[in-house]
C-alpha positions, 0 to 999 in steps of 0.5 A: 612721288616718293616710292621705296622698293624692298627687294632681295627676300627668299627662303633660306636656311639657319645660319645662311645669308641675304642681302636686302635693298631698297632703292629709292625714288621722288626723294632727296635721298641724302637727307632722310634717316632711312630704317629696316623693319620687320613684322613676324605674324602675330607681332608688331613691326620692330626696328631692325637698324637704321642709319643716318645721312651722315652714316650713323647706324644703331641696331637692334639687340637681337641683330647686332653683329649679324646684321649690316646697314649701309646706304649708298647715297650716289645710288638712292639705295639703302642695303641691309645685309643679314648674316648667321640668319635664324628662324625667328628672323623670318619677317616681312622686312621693310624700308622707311625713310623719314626726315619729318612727320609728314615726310615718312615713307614706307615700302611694300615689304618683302618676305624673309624665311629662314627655315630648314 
């Protein structure tokens, strides 16, 4: 059974920063591109960054140069980590990981805050 879990969300201020992970487990993790989502109330869930099995990233416009994925595939752990934050990144960021249609997976999200 495939599980992804988020951790590493809080409460913090403009301008600070959080690391976010997702460990993964019932999976061959090295071959599913794996993403970061995020959901803010009232809209809808938008691509953050993803990456590759091979290690290629792509990035929202709104996040490119504050934001870093990366995945550490000894370890079944996909990393986000979010620099310079601002109050419209506050979120319920989540992890997917996808190889096919019926191989699609998400994690439960967790809450990213920024606010003074």
């Amino acid at each position: 059974q495939v599980q992804l879990l988020e951790s590493g969300g809080g409460l913090v201020q403009p301008g600070g920063s959080l690391r976010l992970s997702c460990a993964a487990s019932g999976m061959i993790f090295k071959v599913y591109k794996l993403g970061w989502y995020r959901q803010a109330p009232g809209k809808q869930r938008e691509l953050v960054a993803d990456i590759t099995g091979g290690g290629s990233t792509n990035y929202a416009d709104s996040v490119k140069g504050r934001f870093t994925i990366s995945r550490d595939n000894a370890k079944n752990t996909m990393y986000l980590q979010m620099n310079s934050l601002k109050p419209e990144d506050t979120a319920v960021y989540y992890c997917n990981a996808y190889v096919a249609r019926n191989y699609d997976y998400w994690g439960q999200g967790t809450q990213v805050t920024v606010s003074s």
